[in-house]
C-alpha positions in Angstrom: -44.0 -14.1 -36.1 -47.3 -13.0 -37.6 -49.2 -15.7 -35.8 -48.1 -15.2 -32.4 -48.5 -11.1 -33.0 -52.5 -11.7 -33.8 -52.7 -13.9 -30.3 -51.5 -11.3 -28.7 -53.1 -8.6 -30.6 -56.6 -10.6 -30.1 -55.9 -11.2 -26.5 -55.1 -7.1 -26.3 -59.1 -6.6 -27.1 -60.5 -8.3 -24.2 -60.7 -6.0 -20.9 -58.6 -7.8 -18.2 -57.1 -10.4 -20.3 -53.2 -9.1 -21.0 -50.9 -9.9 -18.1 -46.8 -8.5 -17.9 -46.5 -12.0 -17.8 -48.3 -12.5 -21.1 -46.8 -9.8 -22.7 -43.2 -10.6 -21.9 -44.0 -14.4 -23.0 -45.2 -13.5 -26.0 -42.5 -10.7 -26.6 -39.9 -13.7 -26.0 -41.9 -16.0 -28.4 -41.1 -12.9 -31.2 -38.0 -12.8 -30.7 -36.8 -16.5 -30.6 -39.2 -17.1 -33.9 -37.0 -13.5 -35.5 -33.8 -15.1 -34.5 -34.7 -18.5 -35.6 -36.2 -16.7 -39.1 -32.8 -14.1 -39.4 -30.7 -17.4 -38.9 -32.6 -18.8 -41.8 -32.2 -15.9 -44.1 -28.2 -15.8 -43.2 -28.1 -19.3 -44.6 -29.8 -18.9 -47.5 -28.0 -15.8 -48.4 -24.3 -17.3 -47.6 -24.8 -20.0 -49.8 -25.9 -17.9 -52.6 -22.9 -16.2 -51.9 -21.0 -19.5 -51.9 -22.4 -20.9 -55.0 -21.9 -17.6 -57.1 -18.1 -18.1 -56.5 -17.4 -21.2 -56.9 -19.2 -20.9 -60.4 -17.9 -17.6 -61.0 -20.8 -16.6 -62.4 -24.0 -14.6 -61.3 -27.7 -15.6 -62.1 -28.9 -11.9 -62.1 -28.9 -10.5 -66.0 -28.6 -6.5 -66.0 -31.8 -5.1 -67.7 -30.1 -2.3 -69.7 -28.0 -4.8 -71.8 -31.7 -5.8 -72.8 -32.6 -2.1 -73.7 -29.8 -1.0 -76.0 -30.4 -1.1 -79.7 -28.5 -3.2 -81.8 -26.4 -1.4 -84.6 
């Protein structure tokens, strides 16, 4: 997404140059690479999700069982 927003931010400098046509182009181009990025993420996070039950255990340790003193 970052790479078409600095075409169209570069394209936004020159006088004359940015068209509706352009804009909504580039507007759709966003989106589809959000979607496509958000699809991505949804994966990713789901078979976390997946893999932490069927192991029935988590990877994250809770700091504060680090910072209690030992007696």
């Amino acid at each position: 997404m970052s790479h078409e927003w600095s075409r169209v931010s570069a394209s936004l400098k020159l006088p004359g140059s940015v068209s509706k046509h352009n804009l909504e182009n580039s507007l759709k181009k966003m989106c589809k690479e959000g979607a496509y990025w958000g699809t991505i993420a949804g994966v990713y996070v789901g078979m976390e999700y997946g893999v932490e039950g069927v192991r029935g255990v988590r990877d994250w340790v809770n700091i504060n069982s680090f910072m209690t003193p030992v007696l």
